[in-house]
Every structure is written in structure tokens, then in C-alpha cells.
N, C-alpha and C positions, 0 to 999 in steps of 0.2 A: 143824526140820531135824536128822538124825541126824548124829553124830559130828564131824568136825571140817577144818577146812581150815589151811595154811600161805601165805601171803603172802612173797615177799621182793621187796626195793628194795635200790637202793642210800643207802649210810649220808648222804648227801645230795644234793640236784637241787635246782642253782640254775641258776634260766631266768627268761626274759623278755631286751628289748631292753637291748644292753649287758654284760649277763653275763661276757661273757668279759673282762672288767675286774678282775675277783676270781682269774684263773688263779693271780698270784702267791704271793696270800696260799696259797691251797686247795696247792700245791705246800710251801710253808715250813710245812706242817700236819703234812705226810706224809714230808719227807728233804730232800736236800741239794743231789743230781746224777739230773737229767732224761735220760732218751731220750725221746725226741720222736719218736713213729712217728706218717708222713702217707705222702704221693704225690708227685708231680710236679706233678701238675694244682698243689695247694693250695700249694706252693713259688712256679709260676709268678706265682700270682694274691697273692703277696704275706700269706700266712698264715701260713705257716711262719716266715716272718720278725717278724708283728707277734706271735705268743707269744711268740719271741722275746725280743722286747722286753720283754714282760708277765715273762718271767721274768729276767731281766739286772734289770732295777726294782725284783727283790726278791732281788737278789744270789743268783741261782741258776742254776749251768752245768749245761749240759747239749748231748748229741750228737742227733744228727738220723740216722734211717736213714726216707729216703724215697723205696725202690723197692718197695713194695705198691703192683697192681696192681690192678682190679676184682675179680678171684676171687684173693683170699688164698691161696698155696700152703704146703706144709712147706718150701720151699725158703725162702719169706720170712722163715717163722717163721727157723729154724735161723740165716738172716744177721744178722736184728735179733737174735736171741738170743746170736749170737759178742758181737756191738757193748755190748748191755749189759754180760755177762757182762768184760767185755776192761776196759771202764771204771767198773766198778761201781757203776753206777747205781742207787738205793734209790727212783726214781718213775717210772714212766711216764706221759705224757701221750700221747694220742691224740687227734690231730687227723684229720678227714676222715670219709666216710660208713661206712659199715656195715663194709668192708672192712677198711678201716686199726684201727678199731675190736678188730674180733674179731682181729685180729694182736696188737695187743697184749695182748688176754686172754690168746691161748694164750702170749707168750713171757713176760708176767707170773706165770703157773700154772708153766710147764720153766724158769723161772730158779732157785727156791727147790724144786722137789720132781725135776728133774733127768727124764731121759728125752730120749724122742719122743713130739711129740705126739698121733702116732696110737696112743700107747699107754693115754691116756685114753682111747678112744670106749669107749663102754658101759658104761662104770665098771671096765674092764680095769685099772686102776691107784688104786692109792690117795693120795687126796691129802693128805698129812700136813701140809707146812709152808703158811704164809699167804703165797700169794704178795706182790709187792712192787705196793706201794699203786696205783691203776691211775685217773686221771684222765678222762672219756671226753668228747669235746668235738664233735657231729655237725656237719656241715656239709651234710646234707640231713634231709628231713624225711623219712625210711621206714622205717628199718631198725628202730628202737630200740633199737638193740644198746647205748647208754646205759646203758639200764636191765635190761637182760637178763644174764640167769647162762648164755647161751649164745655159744659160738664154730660158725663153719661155717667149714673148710680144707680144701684140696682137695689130699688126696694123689698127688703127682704119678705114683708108680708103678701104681698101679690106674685112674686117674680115675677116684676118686671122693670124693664133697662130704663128710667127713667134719663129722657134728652132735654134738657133746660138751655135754653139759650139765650145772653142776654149779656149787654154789652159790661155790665159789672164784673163777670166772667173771666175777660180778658187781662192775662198775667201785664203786671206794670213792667216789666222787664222779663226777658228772654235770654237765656245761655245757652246756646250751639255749638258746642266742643266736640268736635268728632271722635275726637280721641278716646272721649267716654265713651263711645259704641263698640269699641274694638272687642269688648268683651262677650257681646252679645251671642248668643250661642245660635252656630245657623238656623234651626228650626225657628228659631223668635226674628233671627235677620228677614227669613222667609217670609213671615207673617204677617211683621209691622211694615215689611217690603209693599207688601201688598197691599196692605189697609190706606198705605199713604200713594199708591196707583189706582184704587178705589176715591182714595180723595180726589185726588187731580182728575180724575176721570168723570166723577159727577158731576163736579163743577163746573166740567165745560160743557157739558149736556143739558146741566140742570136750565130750567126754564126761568132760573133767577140768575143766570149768567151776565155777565158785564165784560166791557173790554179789558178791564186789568182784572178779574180772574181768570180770564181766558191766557192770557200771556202767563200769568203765572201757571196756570194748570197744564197749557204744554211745554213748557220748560222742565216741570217735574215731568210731566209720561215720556218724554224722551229721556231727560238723564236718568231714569228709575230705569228703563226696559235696558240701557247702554250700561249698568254698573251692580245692579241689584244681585244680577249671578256669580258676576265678580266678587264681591263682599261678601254673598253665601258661599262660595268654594273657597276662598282666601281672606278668612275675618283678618288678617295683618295687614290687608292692600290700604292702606290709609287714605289715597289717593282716591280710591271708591267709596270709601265711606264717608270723606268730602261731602263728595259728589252726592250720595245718598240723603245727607242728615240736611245742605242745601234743599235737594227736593223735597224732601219731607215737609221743610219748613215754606215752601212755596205752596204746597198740597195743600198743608192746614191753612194760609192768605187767600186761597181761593175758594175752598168750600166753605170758612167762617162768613165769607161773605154773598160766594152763592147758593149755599147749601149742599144736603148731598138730595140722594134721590131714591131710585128703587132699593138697589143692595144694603145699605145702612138699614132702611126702614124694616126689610126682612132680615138682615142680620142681628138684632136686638133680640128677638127674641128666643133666637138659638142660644144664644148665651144666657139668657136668663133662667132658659129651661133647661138646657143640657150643659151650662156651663164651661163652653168650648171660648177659648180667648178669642177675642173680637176679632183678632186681624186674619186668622182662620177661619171665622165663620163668615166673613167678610169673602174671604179668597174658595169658599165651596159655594159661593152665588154668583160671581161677577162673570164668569164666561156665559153661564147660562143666561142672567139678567141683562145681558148688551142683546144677546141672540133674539130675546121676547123685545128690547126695546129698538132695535135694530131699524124697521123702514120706518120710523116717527124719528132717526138722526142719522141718518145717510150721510147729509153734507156732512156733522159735526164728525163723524166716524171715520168718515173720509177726510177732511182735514187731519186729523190725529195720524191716519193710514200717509200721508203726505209727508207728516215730519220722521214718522219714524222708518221709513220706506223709499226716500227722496227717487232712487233708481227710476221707482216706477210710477213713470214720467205719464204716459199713454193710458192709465190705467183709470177703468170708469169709475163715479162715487160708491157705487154698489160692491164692487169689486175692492175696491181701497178697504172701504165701512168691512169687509170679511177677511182683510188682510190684516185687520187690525185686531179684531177678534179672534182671530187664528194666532195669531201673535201673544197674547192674552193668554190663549189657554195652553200654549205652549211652554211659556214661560210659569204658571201653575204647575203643569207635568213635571220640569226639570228642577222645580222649586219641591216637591214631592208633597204638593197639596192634597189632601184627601178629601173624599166625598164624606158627607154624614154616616154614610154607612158604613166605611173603612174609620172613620174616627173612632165608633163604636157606640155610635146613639143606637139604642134600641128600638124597632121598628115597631113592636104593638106599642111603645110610648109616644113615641112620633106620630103614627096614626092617632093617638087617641086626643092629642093635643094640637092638631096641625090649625085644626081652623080659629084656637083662640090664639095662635102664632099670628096667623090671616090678619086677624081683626087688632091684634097690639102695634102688628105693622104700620096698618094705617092707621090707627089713635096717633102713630107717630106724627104724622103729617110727613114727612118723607118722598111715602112713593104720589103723593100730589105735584109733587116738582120735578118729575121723571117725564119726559117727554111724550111717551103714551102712558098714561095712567093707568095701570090694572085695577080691577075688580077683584072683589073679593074672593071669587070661585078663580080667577087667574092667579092669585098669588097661592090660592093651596095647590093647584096644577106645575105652580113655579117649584114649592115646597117639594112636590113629590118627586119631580124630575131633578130637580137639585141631588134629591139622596142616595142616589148611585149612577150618579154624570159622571161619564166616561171625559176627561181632559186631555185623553189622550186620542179619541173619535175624531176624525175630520170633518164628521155631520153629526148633528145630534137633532132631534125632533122631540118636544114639547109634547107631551101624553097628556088627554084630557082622559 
């Protein structure tokens, strides 16, 4: 193999059951005084309180700003970033899923290098100081933003999902406690299920692929397809949520470092417009987006169709590559994923705004890493067929 690749993680990932018993120490590593970015949900249910604890036990204050929402805005950033900045906080910790996560990336990054944080996207700004040490502690299994050198914020005045990526990004530490998933309510198990089978899934497709995210990306698409159902029918099975919050965390080491691809790129701006949670708007593209990127990744489809299908032994790449995608969209149906149009986006709004979806996509740079690259008149073809895809159909056909 010609020339050379880069890997990054974070400086440590400590996981398994319990985990979050070490917050303290991993805090008294890094500084003094905590902000503790989460949500409401994780206040109500009693987590915010028990770090808490974890950090009081290791004589360590700290403040709490916990109004991030599902889609992370600059409004959030900018409040959590007053609160730090007001009390001088030298750690952050982050509690909660994907969202609360990538909040505190971005006010971890605009504490010490100053700005707005829409002034990173693109590498628009340079990032000179190290931002302040950055704890990341999931409470579902999808996102990986753990382990990720990526933020996603949603610029209030454009709508739109701003994706910045950029090695200061990346949490100095990671907490993987399955236990904290158990509470996840299945529709959100569903979701963030998906979002982190969309991870592992781009990653091995994407055209910035490497040997070790390829290993890691199918370790997650088999354990995810083998436990994801389990843990949605039985949030107590612990034993699958293991299993899940592992995957998740191998999902995010493999797209931080080969990207993702088509689905991501069109997934941003359904959220930004109709504001559907990510890993949903994620999960009413990806059966249809493999379908359109399907003969530009036979082999890579077929391998995928190889691990999760061992039996079939005799079985051509072509045939594997739709066994895998059948699989895909069956596991959507039983997961009780809905089209755009069952979600309850409205149709002359969707029409009216389809093609600056189109065009925000690719600003992404995204669907350029996707194995066949669509054009612009394909991805609003992709939009239309997306909004009432049948996942429950055994064929579906792309309507120009």
C-alpha cells in the first residue's frame, strides 16, 4: 500500500460498566473548576446530580449550564461560553448524547482561541491555543462524538448545521458507561442506533478510508445489526447495550478519521430546516443513499454483506452488496423509522426549499467522499424519493 495514513483518538477511553466512577480522578488530571455542559432531560433523570457527586468526592467545583437542546445552536454555544468564561473554568465535562457533547467542543475551542464559532467552519480561522481539557461522557449509543475531532452547530441566522472538523475538537478523555444508556427511551435507542450504523457505514465506503477504519467500521455494522433490536425491545438487556455503546464508539474512530459521505451531507439540512433529530434524518436516507451509491461499492457492500451474512458462502458481490441493503432497510422498518413525510414535514415546504437542501449539502463537502459523487439535480431527485420511501418495499426506483 502506497504512502501513508493518520489516525487520531482521544488521549484516553475509559469504558465498560461503571466507568463513570473514575469522573473524579480524570477531572483532578486536567484542573480545578468544572462547567458541566448536559440538558434537562439528564438533570431530571438524576445525572447531573450524580457527577456531581463524582466531582464534590474529589473536592472539585464546578457550574452547570444545562439548556442544550437536541440540535446544538450558537446561541448555546455563546451562553455556555459567557458561564465559563464568567467563572473561569479550566475543564469541561460533558454529559449527555451527541448534542451536549459537540457544545462543549465548540465552547472548549472559543474559550482559549476567542471568536464565533461559525468562524471555524472550513478552516476559516486558525486555531492556535489548546483549548481547555474537554471530558466527554455519552449517554447514548450513536453519536461518537466521544471520540470524534468533529462539532455539528446550527447557525441560527442561515439555518444551517454547521460541520467543523478539526483536531482541537477531539475530547482529551472519553467515559463509556453503558449503564448510562439504559435509560434511553427506544425511539432515541432507534435513532442514535442508526446514526452510529451510518457512521461505520460511511466510513468504510468513504473514499478516505484506511485499514484501521475499516476494521473498526465493521466491527461496529455487525455488532450494531446483532444488538441494536435487542436494546430497542429490552432497554434492561445490559449485555446489548455493551455491545451497542462499544460500537458506537468504534463508529465515531472510524468516520473522525475517514469521514462520512452522501447520508450525513443530505442529512444536515433536514435538521436544520425541519428540525428532525439527526439520527432520524440520518435513518429516512441511508437505505435509499446506498441504493444510488450501490455499483461505485459492490465490493465494499459485499464485504459488509460477508460479515453480516457469513452463511452465504456462494453468493455473488452484486447479490451480497443487496443483501446488505435489504438488511438495512429492514432493520429501519422494525426499528419504526419513518419517511419525511410520515414524520410530518410539509410537502409545499420541502418543495419550496429542496434545492437550497441540494446546495448546503455539498457546501458540506460530504457527499465528495461518497463513492459516486452526485450532482446537484441527483441529490434533489435523492430528496424527493427519500420523502415517502417505502422501507418496507423490496425494490424501490429513484424518480427523476
Amino acid at each position: 500500500m502506497g504512502g501513508y495514513s493518520e489516525f487520531r483518538m482521544p488521549n484516553s477511553v475509559i469504558y465498560g460498566q461503571n466507568s463513570l466512577t473514575q469522573l473524579g480522578e480524570q477531572v483532578v488530571a486536567h484542573g480545578n473548576k468544572v462547567l458541566l455542559i448536559s440538558d434537562r432531560i439528564m438533570e431530571k433523570i438524576g445525572l447531573v446530580k450524580k457527577c456531581g457527586k463524582y466531582l464534590e468526592g474529589s473536592d472539585v467545583s464546578y457550574v452547570s449550564y444545562l439548556d442544550v437542546n437536541t440540535e446544538p445552536t450558537d446561541l448555546h454555544i455563546n451562553e455556555a461560553l459567557n458561564l465559563c468564561l464568567r467563572e473561569q473554568c479550566d475543564v469541561i465535562v460533558a454529559v449527555g448524547g451527541g448534542s451536549c457533547i459537540d457544545a462543549a467542543k465548540a465552547v472548549a475551542v472559543v474559550a482559549t482561541n476567542g471568536g464565533y464559532i461559525g468562524d471555524y467552519m472550513g478552516g476559516n480561522s486558525t486555531i492556535k491555543e489548546q483549548p481547555i481539557p474537554l471530558i466527554a461522557i455519552p449517554t447514548t449509543a450513536g453519536t461518537g462524538s466521544e471520540v470524534t475531532n468533529v462539532t455539528v452547530i446550527t447557525n441560527t441566522k442561515e439555518d444551517i448545521k454547521m460541520m467543523i472538523k478539526h483536531p482541537s475538537f477531539l475530547p482529551n478523555v472519553a467515559i463509556v458507561d453503558p449503564i448510562l444508556t439504559i435509560s434511553t427511551p427506544p425511539p432515541v435507542t432507534a435513532a442514535t442506533g442508526i446514526d452510529a450504523l451510518c457512521h461505520a457505514i460511511e466510513a468504510y465506503i468513504s473514499r478516505f478510508s484506511q485499514p484501521l477504519t475499516e476494521n473498526f467500521a465493521l466491527s461496529a455494522i455487525e455488532a450494531i445489526l446483532n444488538h441494536l433490536r435487542i436494546a430497542y425491545e429490552d432497554r434492561e438487556n445490559l449485555d446489548a447495550r455493551e455491545k451497542m455503546a462499544i460500537a458506537s464508539m468504534q463508529a465515531g474512530l472510524a468516520f473522525t478519521n475517514a469521514s462520512v459521505t452522501l447520508v450525513h451531507g443530505m442529512s444536515r439540512p433536514i435538521g436544520a430546516l425541519f428540525h428532525v433529530p439527526h439520527g432520524i434524518s440520518n435513518a429516512m436516507l441511508l437505505p435509499a443513499v446506498l441504493e444510488f451509491t450501490k455499483e461505485s461499492a459492490i465490493d465494499a457492500l459485499a464485504t459488509i454483506g460477508r460479515v453480516i451474512s457469513p452463511e452465504l458462502k456462494t453468493s455473488t458481490n452484486e447479490e451480497l452488496a443487496d443483501v446488505t441493503i435489504n438488511k438495512i432497510k429492514q432493520l429501519c422498518y422494525d426499528l419504526n423509522i419513518p419517511n419525511m413525510k410520515k414524520w410530518g414535514i410539509d410537502e409545499n415546504k420541502f418543495q419550496q426549499v429542496v434545492h437550497k437542501m441540494a446546495t448546503d449539502a455539498i457546501a458540506s463537502g460530504s457527499p465528495a467522499n461518497n463513492p459516486k459523487v452526485p450532482s446537484h439535480q441527483e441529490i434533489v431527485d435523492l430528496y424527493y424519493y427519500c420523502f415517502d420511501y417505502d422501507f418496507q418495499a423490496s425494490k424501490n426506483t429513484i424518480k427523476s
